[in-house]
C-alpha positions as CSV (number, residue, x, y, z in Angstrom):
1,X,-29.0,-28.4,-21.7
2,X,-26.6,-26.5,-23.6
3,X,-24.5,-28.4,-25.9
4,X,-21.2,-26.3,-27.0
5,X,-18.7,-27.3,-29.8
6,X,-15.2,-26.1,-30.6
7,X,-15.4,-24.7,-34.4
8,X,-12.1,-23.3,-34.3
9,X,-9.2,-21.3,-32.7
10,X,-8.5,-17.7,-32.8
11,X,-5.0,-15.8,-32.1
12,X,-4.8,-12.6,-30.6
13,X,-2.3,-9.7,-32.4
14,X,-0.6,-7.4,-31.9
15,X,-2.6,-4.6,-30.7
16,X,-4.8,-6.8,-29.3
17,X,-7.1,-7.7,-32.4
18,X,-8.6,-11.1,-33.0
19,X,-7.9,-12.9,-35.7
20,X,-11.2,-15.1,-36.7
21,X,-10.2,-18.3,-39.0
22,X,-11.4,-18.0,-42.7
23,X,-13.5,-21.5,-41.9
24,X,-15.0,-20.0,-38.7
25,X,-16.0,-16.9,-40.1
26,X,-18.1,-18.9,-43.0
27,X,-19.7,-21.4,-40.7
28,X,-20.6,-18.2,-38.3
29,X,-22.0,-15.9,-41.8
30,X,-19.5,-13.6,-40.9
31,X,-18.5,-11.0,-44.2
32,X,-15.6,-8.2,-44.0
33,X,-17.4,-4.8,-42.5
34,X,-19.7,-7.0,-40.0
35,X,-19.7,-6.3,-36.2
36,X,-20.0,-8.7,-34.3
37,X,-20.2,-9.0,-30.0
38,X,-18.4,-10.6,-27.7
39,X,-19.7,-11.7,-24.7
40,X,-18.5,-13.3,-21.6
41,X,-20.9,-15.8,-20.0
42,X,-20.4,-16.3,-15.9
43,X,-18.0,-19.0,-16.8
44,X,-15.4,-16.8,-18.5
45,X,-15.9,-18.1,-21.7
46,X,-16.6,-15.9,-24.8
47,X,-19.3,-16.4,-27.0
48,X,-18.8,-14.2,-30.5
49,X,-22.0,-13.3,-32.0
50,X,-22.8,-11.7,-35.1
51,X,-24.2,-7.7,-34.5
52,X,-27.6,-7.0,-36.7
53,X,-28.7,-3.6,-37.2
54,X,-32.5,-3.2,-37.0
């Protein structure tokens, strides 16, 4: 079972970028120049996960 929490809200901007709260971004490990993915499961929710280069 998948448990799923609410860590925070996000606002879309003008231009359509996503601005990612100060507190989510630190709970997430989330610097400036990261990439991260966003991906929509089969429920239409998005999941934001952070991108690693190998």
């Amino acid at each position: 079972m998948v448990v799923e929490k609410n860590i925070g809200h996000c606002r879309v901007l003008k231009g359509g970028n996503i601005a990612i709260p100060k507190e989510v971004r630190e709970k997430l490990g989330i610097k400036d120049g990261d990439f991260v993915d966003l991906l929509v499961t089969r429920y239409r929710a998005i999941k934001i996960i952070k991108f690693k280069f190998d």
